[in-house]
C-alpha positions as CSV (number, residue, x, y, z in Angstrom):
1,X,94.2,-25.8,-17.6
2,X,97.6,-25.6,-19.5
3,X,96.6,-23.8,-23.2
4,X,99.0,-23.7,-26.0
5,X,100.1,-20.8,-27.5
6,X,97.8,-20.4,-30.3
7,X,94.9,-21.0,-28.0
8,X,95.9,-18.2,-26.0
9,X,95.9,-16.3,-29.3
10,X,92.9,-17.8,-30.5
11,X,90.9,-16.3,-27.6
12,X,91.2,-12.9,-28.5
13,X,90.0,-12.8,-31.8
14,X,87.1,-11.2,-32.6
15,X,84.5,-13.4,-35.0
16,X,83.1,-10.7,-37.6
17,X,79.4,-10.4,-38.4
18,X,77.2,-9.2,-41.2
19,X,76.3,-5.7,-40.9
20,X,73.0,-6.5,-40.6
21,X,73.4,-7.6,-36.8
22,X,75.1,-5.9,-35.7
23,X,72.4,-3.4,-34.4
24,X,68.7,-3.8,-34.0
25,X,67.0,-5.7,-36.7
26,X,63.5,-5.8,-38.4
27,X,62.4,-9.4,-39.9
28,X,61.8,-8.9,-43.5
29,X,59.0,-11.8,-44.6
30,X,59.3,-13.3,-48.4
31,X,56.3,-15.3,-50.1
32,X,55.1,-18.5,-48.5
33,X,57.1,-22.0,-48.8
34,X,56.4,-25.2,-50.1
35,X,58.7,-28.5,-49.1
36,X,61.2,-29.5,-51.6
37,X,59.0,-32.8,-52.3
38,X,56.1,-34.4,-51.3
39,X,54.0,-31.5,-50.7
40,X,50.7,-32.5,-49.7
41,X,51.9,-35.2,-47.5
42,X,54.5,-32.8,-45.7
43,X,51.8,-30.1,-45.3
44,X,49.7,-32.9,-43.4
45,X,52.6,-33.5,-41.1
46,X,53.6,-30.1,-40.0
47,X,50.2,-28.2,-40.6
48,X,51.4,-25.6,-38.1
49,X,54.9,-24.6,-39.2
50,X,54.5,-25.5,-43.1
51,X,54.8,-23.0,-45.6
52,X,55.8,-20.2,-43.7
53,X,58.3,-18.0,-45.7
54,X,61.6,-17.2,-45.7
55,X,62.7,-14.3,-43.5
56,X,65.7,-11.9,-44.0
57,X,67.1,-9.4,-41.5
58,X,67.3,-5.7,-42.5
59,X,68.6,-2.8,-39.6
60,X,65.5,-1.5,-37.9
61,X,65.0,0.1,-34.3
62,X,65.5,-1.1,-30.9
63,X,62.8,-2.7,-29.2
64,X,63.1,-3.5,-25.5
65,X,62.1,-7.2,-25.1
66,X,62.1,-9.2,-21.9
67,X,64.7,-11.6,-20.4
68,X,64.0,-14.9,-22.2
69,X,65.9,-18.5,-21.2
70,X,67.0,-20.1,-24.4
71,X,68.5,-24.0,-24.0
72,X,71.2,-25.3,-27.1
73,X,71.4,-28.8,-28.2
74,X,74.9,-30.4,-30.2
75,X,73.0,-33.0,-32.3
76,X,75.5,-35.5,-33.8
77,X,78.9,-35.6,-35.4
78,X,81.1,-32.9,-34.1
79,X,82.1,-30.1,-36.6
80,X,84.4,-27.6,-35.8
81,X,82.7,-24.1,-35.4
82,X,80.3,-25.4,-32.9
83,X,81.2,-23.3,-29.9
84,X,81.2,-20.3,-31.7
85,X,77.5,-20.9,-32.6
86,X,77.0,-21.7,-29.0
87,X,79.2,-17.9,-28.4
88,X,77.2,-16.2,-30.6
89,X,73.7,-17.3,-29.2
90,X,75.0,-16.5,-25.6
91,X,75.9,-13.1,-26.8
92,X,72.8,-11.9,-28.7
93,X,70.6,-13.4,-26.6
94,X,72.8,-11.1,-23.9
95,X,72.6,-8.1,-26.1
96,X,68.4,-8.1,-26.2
97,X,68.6,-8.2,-22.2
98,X,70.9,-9.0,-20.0
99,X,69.2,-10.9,-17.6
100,X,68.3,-14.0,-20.4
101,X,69.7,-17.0,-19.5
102,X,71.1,-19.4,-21.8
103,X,71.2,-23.2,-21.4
104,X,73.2,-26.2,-22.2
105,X,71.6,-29.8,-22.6
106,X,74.3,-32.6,-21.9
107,X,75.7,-34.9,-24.6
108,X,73.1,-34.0,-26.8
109,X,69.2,-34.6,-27.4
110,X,69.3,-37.4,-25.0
111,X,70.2,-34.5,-22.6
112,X,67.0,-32.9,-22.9
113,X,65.2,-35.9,-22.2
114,X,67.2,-36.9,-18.9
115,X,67.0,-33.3,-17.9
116,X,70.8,-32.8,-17.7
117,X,72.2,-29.4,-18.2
118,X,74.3,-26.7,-17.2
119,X,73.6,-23.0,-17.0
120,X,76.5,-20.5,-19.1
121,X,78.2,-17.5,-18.3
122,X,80.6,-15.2,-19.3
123,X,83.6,-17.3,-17.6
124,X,82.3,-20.4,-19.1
125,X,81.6,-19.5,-22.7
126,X,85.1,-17.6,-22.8
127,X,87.1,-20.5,-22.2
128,X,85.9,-21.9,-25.7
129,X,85.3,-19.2,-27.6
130,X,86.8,-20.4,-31.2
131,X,88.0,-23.6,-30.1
132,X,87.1,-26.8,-32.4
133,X,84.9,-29.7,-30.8
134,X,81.8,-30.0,-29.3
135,X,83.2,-30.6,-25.6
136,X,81.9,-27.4,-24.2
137,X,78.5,-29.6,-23.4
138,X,79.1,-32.6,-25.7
139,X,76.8,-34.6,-28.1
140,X,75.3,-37.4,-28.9
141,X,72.5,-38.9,-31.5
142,X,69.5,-40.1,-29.5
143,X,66.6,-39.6,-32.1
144,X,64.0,-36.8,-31.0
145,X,60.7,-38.8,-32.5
146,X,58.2,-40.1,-29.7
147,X,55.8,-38.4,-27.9
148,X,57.3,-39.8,-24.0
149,X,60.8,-37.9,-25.8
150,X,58.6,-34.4,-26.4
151,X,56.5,-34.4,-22.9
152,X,59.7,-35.1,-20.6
153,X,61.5,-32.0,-22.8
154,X,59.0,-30.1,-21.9
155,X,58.5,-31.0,-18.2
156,X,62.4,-29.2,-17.8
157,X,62.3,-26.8,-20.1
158,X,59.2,-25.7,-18.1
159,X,61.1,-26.0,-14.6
160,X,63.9,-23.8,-16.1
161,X,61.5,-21.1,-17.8
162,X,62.8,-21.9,-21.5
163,X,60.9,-20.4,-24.3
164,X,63.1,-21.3,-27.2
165,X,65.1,-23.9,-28.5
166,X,68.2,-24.3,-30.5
167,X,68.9,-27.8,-32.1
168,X,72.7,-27.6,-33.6
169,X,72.8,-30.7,-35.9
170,X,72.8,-32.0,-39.6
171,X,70.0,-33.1,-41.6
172,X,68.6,-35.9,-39.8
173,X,68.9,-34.0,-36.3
174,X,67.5,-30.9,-38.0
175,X,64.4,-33.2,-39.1
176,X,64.1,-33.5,-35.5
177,X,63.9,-30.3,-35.0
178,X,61.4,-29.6,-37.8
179,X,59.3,-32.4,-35.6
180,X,60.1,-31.1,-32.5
181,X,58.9,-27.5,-33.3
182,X,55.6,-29.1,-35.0
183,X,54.5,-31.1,-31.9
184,X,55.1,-28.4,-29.3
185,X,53.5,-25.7,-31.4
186,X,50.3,-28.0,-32.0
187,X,50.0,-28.7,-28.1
188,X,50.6,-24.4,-27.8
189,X,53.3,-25.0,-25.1
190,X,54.8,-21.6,-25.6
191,X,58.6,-23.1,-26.7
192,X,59.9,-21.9,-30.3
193,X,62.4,-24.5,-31.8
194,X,65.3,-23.3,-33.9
195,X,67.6,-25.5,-35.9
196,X,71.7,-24.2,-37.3
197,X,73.2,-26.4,-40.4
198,X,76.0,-28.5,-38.7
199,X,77.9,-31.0,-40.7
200,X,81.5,-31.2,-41.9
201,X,79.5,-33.9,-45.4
202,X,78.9,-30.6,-46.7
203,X,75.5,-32.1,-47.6
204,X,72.9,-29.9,-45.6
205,X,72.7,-27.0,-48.5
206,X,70.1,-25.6,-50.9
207,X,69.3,-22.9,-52.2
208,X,69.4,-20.8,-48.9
209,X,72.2,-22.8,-47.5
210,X,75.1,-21.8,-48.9
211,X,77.3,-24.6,-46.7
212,X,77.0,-26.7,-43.6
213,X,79.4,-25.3,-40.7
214,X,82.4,-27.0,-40.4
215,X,83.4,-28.3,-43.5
216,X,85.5,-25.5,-44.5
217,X,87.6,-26.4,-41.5
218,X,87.4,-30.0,-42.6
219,X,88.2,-29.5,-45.7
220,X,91.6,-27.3,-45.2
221,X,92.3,-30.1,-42.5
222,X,91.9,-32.8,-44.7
223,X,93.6,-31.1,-47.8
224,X,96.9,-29.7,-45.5
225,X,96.8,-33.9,-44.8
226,X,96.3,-34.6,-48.4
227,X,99.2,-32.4,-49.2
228,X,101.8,-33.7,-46.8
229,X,101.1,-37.1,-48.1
230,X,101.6,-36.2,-52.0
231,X,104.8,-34.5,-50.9
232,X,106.1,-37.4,-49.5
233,X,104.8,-39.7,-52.1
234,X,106.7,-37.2,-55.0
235,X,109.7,-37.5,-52.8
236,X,109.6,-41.7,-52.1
237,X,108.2,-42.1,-55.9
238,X,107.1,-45.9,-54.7
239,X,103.8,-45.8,-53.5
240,X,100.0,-45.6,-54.3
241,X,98.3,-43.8,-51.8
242,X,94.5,-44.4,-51.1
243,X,92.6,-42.2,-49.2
244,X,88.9,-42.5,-47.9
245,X,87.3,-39.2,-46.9
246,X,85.1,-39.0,-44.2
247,X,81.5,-37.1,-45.6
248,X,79.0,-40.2,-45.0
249,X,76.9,-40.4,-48.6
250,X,78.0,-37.5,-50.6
251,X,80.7,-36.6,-52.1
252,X,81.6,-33.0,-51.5
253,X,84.8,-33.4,-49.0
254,X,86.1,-35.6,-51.9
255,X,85.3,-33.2,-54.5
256,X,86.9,-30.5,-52.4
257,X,90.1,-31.9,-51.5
258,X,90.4,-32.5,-54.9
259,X,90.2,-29.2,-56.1
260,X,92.4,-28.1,-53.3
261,X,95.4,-30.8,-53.6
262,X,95.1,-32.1,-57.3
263,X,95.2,-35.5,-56.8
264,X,95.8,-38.1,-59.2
265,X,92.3,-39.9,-59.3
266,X,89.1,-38.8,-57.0
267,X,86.2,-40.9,-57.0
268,X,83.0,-38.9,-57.1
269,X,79.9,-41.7,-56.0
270,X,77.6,-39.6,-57.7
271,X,79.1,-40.1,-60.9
272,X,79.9,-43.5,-60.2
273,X,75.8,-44.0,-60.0
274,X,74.9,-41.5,-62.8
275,X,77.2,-44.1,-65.2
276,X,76.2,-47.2,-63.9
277,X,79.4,-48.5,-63.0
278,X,80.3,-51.9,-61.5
279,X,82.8,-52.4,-58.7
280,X,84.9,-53.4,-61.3
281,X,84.9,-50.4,-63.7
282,X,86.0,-48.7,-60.9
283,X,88.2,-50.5,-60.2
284,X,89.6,-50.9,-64.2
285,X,89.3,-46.9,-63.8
286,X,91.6,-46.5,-61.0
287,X,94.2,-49.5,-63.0
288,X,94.5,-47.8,-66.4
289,X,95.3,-44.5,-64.4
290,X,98.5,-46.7,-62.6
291,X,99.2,-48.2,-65.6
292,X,99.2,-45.1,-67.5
293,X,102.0,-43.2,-65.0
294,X,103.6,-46.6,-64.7
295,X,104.5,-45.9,-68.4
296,X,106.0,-42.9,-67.8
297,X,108.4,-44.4,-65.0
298,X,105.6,-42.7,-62.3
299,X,105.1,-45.7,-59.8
300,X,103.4,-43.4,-57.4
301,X,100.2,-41.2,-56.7
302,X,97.2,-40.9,-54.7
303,X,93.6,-41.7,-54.8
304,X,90.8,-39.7,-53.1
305,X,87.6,-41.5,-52.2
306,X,84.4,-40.8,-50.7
307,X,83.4,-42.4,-47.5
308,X,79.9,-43.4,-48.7
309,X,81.4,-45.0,-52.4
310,X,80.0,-48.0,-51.8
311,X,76.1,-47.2,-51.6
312,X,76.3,-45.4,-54.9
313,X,77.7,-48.6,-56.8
314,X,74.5,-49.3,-58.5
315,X,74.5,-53.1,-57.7
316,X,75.3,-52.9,-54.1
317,X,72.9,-49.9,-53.7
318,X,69.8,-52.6,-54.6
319,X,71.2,-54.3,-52.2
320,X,71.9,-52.4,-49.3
321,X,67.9,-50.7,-49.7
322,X,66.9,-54.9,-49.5
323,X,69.6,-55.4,-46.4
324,X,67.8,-52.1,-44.3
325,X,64.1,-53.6,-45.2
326,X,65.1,-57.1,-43.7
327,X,67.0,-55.6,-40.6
328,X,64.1,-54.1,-39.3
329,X,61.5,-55.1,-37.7
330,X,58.0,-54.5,-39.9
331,X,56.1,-54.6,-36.1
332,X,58.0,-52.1,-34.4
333,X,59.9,-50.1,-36.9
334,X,63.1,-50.3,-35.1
335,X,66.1,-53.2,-35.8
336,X,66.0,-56.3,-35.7
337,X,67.5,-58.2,-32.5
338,X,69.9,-60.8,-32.6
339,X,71.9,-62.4,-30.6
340,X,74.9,-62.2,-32.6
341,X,76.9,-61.1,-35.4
342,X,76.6,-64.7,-36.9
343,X,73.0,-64.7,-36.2
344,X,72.4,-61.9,-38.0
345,X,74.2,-62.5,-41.5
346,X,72.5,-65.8,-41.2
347,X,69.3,-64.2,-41.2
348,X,70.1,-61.9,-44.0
349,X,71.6,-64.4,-46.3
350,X,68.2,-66.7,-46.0
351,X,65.8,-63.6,-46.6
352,X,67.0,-61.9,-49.4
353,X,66.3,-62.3,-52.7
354,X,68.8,-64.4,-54.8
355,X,70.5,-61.4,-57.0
356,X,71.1,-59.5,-54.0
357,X,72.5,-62.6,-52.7
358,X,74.8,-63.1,-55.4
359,X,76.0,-59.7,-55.0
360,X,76.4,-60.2,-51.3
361,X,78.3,-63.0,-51.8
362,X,80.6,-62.3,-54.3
363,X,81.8,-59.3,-52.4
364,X,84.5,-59.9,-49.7
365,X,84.1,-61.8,-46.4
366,X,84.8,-58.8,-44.5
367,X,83.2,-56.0,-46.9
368,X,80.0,-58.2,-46.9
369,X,80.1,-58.6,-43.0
370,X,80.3,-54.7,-42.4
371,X,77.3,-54.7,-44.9
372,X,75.4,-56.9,-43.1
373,X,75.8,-55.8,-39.6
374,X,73.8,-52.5,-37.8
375,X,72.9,-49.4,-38.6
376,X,73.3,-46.2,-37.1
377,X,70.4,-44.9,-35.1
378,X,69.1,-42.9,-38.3
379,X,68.9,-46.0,-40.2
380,X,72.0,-45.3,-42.3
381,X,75.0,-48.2,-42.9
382,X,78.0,-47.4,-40.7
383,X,80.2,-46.8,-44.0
384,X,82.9,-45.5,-42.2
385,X,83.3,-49.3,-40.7
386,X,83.8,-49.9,-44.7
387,X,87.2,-50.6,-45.6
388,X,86.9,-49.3,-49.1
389,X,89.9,-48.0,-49.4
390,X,91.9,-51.5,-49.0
391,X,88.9,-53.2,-50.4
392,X,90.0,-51.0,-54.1
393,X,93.7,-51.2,-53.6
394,X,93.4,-55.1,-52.9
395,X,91.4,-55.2,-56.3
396,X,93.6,-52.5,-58.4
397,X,96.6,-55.0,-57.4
398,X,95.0,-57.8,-58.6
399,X,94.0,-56.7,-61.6
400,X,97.8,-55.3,-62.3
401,X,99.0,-58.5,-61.7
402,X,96.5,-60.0,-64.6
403,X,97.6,-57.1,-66.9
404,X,101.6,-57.8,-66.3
405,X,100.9,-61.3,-67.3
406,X,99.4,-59.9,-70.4
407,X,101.4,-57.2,-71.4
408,X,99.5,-54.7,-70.1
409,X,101.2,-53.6,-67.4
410,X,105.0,-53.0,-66.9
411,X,105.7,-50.6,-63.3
412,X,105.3,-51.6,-60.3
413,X,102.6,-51.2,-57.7
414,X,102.8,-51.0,-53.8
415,X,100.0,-49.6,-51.7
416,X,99.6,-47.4,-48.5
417,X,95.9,-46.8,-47.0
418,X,94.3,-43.9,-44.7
419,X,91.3,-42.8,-43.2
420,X,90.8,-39.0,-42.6
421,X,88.0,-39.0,-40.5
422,X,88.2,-37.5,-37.3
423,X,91.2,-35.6,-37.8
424,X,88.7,-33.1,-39.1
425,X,85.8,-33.1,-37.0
426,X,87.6,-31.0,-33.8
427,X,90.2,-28.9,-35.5
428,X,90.0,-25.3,-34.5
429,X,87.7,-23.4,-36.8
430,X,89.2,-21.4,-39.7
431,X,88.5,-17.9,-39.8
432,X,85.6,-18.7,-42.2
433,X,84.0,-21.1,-39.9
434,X,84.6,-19.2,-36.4
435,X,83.1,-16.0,-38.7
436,X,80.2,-17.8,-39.7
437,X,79.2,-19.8,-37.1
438,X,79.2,-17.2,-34.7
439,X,76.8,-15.3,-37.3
440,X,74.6,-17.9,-37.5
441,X,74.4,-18.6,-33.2
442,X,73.7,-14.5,-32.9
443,X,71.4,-14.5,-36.0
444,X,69.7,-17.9,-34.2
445,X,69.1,-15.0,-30.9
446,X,67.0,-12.6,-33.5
447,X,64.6,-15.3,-35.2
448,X,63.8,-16.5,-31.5
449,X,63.3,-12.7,-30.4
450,X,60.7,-12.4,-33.5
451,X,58.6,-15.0,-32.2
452,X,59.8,-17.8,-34.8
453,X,59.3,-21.5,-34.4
454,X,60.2,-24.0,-37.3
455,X,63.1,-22.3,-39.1
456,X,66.5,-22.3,-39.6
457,X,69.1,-20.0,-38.6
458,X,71.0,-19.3,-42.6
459,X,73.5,-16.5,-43.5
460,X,74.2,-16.0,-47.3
461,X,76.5,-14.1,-49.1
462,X,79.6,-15.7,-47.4
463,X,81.7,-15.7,-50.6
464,X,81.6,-11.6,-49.9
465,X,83.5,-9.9,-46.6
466,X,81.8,-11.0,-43.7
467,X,80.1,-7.0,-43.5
468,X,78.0,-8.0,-46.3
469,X,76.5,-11.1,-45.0
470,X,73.2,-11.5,-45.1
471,X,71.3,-13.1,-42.5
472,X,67.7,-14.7,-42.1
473,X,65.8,-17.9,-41.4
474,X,64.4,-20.9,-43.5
475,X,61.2,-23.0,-42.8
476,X,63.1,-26.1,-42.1
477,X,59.9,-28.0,-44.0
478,X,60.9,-26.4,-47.0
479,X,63.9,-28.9,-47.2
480,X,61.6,-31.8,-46.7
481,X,60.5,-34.5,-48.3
482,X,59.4,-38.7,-48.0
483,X,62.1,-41.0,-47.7
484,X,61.7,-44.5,-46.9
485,X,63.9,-44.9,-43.6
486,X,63.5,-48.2,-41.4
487,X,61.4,-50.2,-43.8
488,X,58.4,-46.9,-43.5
489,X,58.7,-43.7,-45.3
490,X,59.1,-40.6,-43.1
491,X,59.8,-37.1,-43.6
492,X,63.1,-36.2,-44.1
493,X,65.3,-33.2,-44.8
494,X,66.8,-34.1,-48.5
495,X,70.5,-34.7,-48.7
496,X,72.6,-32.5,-51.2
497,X,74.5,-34.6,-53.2
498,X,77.2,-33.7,-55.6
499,X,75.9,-32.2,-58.7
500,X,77.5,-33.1,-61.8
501,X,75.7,-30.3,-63.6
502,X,77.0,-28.1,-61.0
503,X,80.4,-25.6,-61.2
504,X,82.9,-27.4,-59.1
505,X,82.2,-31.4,-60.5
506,X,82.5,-29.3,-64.3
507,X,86.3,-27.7,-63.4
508,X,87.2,-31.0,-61.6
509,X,86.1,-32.8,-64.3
510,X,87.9,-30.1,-66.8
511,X,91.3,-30.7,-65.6
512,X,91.3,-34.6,-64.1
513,X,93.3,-36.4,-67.0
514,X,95.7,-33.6,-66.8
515,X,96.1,-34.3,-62.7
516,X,96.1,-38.1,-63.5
517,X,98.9,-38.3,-66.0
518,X,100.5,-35.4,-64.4
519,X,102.0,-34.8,-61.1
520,X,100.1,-31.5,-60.3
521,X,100.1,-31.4,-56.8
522,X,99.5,-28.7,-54.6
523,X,100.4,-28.8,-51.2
524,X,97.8,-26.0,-49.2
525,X,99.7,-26.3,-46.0
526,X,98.0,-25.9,-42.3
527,X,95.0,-23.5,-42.1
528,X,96.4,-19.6,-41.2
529,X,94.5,-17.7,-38.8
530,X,96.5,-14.1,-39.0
531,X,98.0,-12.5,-42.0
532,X,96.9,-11.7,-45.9
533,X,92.9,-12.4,-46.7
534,X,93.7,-14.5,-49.4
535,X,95.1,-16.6,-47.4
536,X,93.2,-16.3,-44.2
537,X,89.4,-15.5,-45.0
538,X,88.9,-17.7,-47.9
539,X,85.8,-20.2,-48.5
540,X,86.0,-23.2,-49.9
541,X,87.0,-23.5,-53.7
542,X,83.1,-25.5,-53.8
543,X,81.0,-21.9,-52.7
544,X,83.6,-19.7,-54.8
545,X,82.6,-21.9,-57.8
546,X,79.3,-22.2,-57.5
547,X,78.7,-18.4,-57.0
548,X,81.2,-17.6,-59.5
């Protein structure tokens, strides 16, 4: 296979990991756990792997163990870092004996179920060794929830001698996982279940997640993106630029972008909800902004917005919940079938109730048609099929023209539109993510060598040198609670959203009107692998705020 030169270099390098692993470990346990929400009812769920407590890893002595077969699952969207957690399992589960085998299950869950895998070794893992993607055994987001799922996993991990599991996904694969490990520990199969954070949202955090792999990398991808484009539009001086951010519900690759490029408006949907605001105050919002740098001779600037905006638009959030209970099925809890797209809106339109309709309808055609149409397999809308970002512009410009007529407004406004979606989900990992995910793969090796089942592999610290990492596991029901998914509520791990109490949304929100009238751009350029720390080993502006 031809490589470029950087992946030649990229090889070689070294990921870095906490001092704490780099030797034998002991498990250090805290005090008992209680899910996030919904306690009693979570506790009935998972009665064997609930409120187990947090472990951290301190040096300790070596203890021979035993060759142990481990199998890996890539759960969902791709995040760059993956392969280095997969690098880092295969090497600590090497370093407790050589002989342990580790396993790969084919485009994701589904793969454990259809018993297709392949068997890694050194040759194999070394060819992707900090390289982005998931391609190394590819993913996929078939829903580990029934029973016939659980027995035929077991049936090859049984036939291949695997007594642990590790489940690489984001929240709703990790809930999964969380199931997965409660099933097979109440039917005492012998197989521990270990879930790793995974998602460039940035919305699988808490208190002992400091960030989700891969959206550092995002993040800088996005942001060197973001950068080029306000160049350009400072040179050309003619055009609005809207940009949706991929990041599903929350907000945080928005959020982080803007801190990194300075934009001239970001949208933030969980503000948007907190104040109630109508598609139309946005869209007012977004207007007085253009007509403000219109008055200064400005007809330019750019406009970050969040992938999920249009679910936190108060109206249209009423609605979509009434749109998910009518597309599914009451009987069987899964979708509705139809037999066409036309079909389907039909039904919608005569089974909702009328102010829902009126919203519905008063949205356009093809905005209402997206909203209308299926879900993913977690129950979620598709919002990345959304055109918000033409659906705004469309509306900014109409509004501008109203205003001219009135006086209001006297530039001129011309409009450009992207989506930075998967241009970020495969990019080779920064030196942050290829650090940490390794870290948490290797750290994965030590909570399956201390008998865990249940937990998640987490390494805090990270805004400190890699050295002083500090590494441990979470009860993954900790971060549980009762959502209603499907038309039936079922445990879930809770979403972080944006907090608007929180240090990042507080300086964003500090220096915005400056950034609007202004043209403060910052250009961050491509993500550096070799040269200064400050320039190569930095997290996110998001962790370095919020553990300021």
């Amino acid at each position: 296979m031809v490589k470029s030169a950087l992946q030649v270099a990229r090889a070689a390098y070294q990921p870095k990991l906490p001092k704490a692993l780099q030797g034998s470990v002991i498990a250090v346990e805290g005090e008992p756990t209680q899910s996030v929400g919904n306690q009693e009812e979570i506790k009935a769920m998972f009665p064997n792997t609930y409120g187990m407590p947090v472990i951290t890893f301190e040096e300790g002595e070596q203890k021979p163990m035993d060759a142990i077969n481990v199998g890996i699952i890539l759960s969902g969207g791709q995040a760059p870092g993956g392969h280095n957690v997969i690098s880092g399992l295969y090497d600590g589960v090497k370093s407790l004996n050589p002989n342990s085998k580790l396993y790969g299950f084919l485009m994701g869950p589904g793969g454990l179920v259809d018993h297709k895998y392949v068997e890694f070794n050194d040759e194999f893992i070394n060819e992707y060794r900090n390289t982005g993607g998931f391609d190394i055994i590819g993913s996929g987001r078939t829903k580990l929830e029934k029973e016939s799922q659980f027995e035929s996993g077991i049936e090859i991990l049984r036939q291949l001698g695997i007594k642990a599991l590790v489940i690489i996904g984001g929240d709703d694969s990790n809930t999964n996982a969380c199931v997965l490990a409660e099933y097979y520990a109440a039917k005492n199969y012998g197989v521990q279940v270990i879930g790793c954070p995974k998602t460039i949202d940035g919305d699988l955090k808490n208190d002992q997640i400091e960030t989700s792999f891969g959206f550092d990398t995002a993040c800088k991808t996005y942001s060197e993106l973001i950068g080029n484009i306000q160049r350009d539009c400072n040179s050309a001086r003619k055009y609005w630029h809207f940009i949706k951010l991929m990041g599903r519900s929350a907000s945080h690759i928005a959020l982080e972008c803007a801190l990194q490029t300075q934009p001239n408006v970001c949208l933030v949907s969980e503000e948007v909800e907190q104040k109630n605001m109508s598609l139309d105050d946005v869209v007012t919002y977004i207007s007085g902004i253009v007509a403000a740098r219109a008055a200064e001779g400005n007809n330019f600037g750019t406009v970050l917005i969040p992938e999920g905006l249009i679910e936190f638009i108060p109206a249209i959030k009423k609605l979509i919940a009434e749109l998910n209970e009518v597309l599914t099925d009451p009987a069987t809890g899964e979708s509705r079938v139809f037999a066409n797209a036309e079909e389907q809106i039909a039904f919608v339109k005569g089974n909702i109730a009328p102010e829902n309709l009126a919203i519905l309808e008063s949205l356009p055609a093809d905005v209402a048609r997206q909203l209308c149409l299926d879900r993913d397999p977690h129950g979620n809308v598709q919002v990345s099929l959304i055109e918000t970002e033409k659906l705004l512009s469309r509306m900014v410009a109409t509004k501008l023209d109203a205003w001219k007529k009135e006086g209001k407004f006297c530039g001129k406004f011309s409009a450009q539109h992207h989506f930075f979606g998967y241009e970020g989900r495969c990019a080779a990992p920064s030196n942050y993510d290829a650090d940490y995910c390794y870290s948490l793969g290797y750290n994965a090796s030590r909570l399956i060598a201390n008998g865990k089942t249940g937990y998640m592999s987490i390494i805090k610290n990270t805004t400190a040198p890699a050295a002083e990492w500090i590494a441990g596991g979470v009860p993954i029901t900790m971060m549980m609670n009762m959502e209603r998914r499907n038309g039936a509520m079922k445990p879930v791990i809770r979403k972080a959203l944006v907090e608007l109490d929180g240090a990042p949304f507080k300086f964003f929100a500090a220096h915005r009107e400056e950034w609007a009238q202004n043209t403060c751009y910052v250009y961050p350029g491509p993500i550096q692998y070799w040269g200064p720390t400050e320039v190569c080993d930095q997290c996110t502006k998001t962790l370095a705020l919020e553990k300021k």
